[in-house]
C-alpha positions, 0 to 999 in steps of 0.5 A, spaced: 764 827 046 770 828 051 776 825 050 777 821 055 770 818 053 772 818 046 779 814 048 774 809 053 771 808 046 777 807 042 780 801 048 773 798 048 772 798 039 778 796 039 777 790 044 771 788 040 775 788 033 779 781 036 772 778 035 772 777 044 766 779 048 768 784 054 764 785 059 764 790 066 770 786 069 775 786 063 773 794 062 774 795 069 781 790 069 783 791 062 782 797 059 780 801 065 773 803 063 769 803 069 763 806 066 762 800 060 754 801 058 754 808 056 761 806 052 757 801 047 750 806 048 756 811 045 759 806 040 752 803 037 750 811 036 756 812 031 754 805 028 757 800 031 752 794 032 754 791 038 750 784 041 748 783 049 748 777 051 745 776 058 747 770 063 740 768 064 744 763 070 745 769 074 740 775 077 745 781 077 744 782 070 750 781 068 752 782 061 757 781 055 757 785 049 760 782 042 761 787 036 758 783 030 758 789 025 757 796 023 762 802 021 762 808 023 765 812 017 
């Protein structure tokens, strides 16, 4: 993993450690990660159980993440 990616994963990690659900918006806006699927897709390989919570109200597939558990060692 570079190092850029490993900080994005870190921002968001520590974003979903708060107990909040993030989403793309609040990565773009919050923590400047454009790119958030392969962040949790990266975070979920190294043990990270990390819940998607689809909107059935919306057709964009839109999406939010929540950490519920898991640790990578």
């Amino acid at each position: 993993m570079t190092s850029r990616r490993a900080t994005q994963c870190e921002a968001v990690l520590q974003w979903l450690r708060t107990g909040r659900t993030i989403s793309v918006p609040e990565a773009e806006r919050d923590l400047g990660v454009y790119r958030l699927a392969p962040r949790i897709h990266e975070l979920r390989r190294a043990g990270y159980i990390i819940l998607s919570i689809r909107d059935p109200e919306r057709p964009d597939g839109f999406v939010w993440y929540l950490l519920i558990g898991g640790d990578a060692a």
